[in-house]
N, C-alpha and C positions, 0 to 999 in steps of 0.2 A: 504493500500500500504506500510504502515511500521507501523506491529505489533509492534516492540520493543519499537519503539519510545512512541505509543500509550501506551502498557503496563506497559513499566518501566517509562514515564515521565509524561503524560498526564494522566493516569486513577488514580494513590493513589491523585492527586487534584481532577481529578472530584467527586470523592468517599467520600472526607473531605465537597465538600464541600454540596453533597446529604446530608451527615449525617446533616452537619447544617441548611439544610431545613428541614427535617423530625424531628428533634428534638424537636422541641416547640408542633408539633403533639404529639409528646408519652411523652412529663413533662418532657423530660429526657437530660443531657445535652450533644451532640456530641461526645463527647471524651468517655464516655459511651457504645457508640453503636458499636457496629460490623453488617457487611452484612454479610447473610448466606443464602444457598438454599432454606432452607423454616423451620417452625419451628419445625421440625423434628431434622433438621439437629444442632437446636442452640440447642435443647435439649440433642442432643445426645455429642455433644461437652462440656455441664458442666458434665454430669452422666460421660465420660470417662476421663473426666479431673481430678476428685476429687477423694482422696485416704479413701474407706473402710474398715476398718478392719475386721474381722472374728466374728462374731455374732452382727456387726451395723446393723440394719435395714433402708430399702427405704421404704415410705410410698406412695401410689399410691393410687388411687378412684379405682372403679371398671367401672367407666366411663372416666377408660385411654384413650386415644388414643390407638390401638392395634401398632402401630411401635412406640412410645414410653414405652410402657409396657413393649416390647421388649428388648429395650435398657435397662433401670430396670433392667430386669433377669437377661441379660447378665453379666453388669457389677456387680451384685450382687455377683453371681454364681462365676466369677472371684475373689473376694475378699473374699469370704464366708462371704459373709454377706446374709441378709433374705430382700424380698418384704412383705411388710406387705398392704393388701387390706383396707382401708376405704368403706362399704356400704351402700353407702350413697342413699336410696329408690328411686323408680320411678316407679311411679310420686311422686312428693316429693310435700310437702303441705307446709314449710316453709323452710326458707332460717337457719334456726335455726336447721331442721331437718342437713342439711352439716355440720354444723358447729359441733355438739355434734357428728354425726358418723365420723369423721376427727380426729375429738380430741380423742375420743374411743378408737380409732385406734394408737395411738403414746405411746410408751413404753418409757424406761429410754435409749433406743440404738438407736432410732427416730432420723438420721443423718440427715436428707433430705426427705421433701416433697415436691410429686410432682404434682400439683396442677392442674387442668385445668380451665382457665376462662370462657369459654363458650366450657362443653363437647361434643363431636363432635358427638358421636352415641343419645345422648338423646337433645340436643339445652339448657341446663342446663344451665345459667348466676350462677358458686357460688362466694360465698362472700366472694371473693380473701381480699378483707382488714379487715375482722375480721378473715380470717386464718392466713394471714403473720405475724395481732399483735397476735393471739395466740400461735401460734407456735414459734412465735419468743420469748415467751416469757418462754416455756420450752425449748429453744436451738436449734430449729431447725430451722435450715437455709428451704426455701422457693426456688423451683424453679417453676413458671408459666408458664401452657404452654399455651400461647396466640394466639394459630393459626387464632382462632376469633376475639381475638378482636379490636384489630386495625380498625376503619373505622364505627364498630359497636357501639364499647363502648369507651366513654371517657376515655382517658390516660392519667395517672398522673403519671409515673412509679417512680419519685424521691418521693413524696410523700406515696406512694404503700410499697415502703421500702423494696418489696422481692429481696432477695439474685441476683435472676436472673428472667428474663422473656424476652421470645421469642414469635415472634409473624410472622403472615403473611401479606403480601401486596396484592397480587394477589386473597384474597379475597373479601371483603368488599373494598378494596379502589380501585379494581379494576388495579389491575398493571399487568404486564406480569409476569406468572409464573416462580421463581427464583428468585422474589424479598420479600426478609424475613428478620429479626435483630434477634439481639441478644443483649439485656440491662444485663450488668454487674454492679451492687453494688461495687463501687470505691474500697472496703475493702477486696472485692473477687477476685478482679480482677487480681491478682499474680499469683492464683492458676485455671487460667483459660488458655485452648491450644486451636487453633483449629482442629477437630475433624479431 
């Protein structure tokens, strides 16, 4: 009976204070979070946030998400920069196998990886915390795309350390669909818009 009221006064509290429930669920702390339509959308909100220059590469699995892959090319393609594919086998016999084609895959112009914690075409769990320390540790920032794992898999995201990860509600924890986040890295978080 009064959106405004609802909109402009009532929902950025109820919204603060979601995020401080959900918080201790994903290790990560409130003022971190953002809500977003689902993790498509948080994904595609750091890819068009960040600035590429002309020969940086994006690195991606070949067990993208197809509308996040998407999003990749695009902003690639606008920047002239390169997708660079990781193929990482399936069926894959060790968690060791990701980890060596990931790393394969990352050159010295390696800006940004984009990670999937549990791949959506193959049910893939990779081993998001030995890619973020690896990667992080030739310079690349880390983006997770955690459509899965919220609900599935334990969250630690302060711990986890990657740059960013996005994730879904409306699966594993069972929520109405349009309930998604976005965890921003305190340090990235300048250089982040919404989408």
């Amino acid at each position: 009976q009064n959106p405004v009221r609802f909109l402009a006064r009532e929902l950025p509290g109820l919204l603060a204070a979601t995020r401080r429930e959900i918080a201790p669920f994903l290790g990560a702390r409130a003022q971190d979070l953002a809500f977003v339509r689902n993790a498509t959308s948080g994904a595609s909100a750091v890819l068009r946030s960040l600035a590429f220059a002309p020969d940086d590469e994006l690195l991606v699995t070949r067990h993208a998400y197809p509308a996040c892959r998407r999003a990749a090319d695009v902003v690639a393609a606008r920047a002239g920069a390169r997708v660079r594919v990781a193929d990482i086998p399936f069926p894959i016999q060790s968690a060791g196998q990701a980890v060596d084609a990931v790393l394969a895959a990352v050159g010295p112009r390696t800006r940004l990886a984009l990670i999937e914690h549990v791949t959506s075409p193959t049910g893939l769990v990779l081993p998001v915390e030995t890619l973020v320390a690896e990667l992080g540790r030739r310079g690349v920032d880390v983006l997770v795309d955690g459509a899965h794992g919220p609900g599935m898999l334990g969250l630690d995201l302060e711990a986890l350390g990657a740059a960013y990860y996005t994730g879904n509600f409306h699966k594993w924890c069972c929520a109405p669909r349009g309930a998604a986040f976005l965890w921003v890295r305190e340090d990235r978080q300048p250089l982040i818009r919404p989408a």
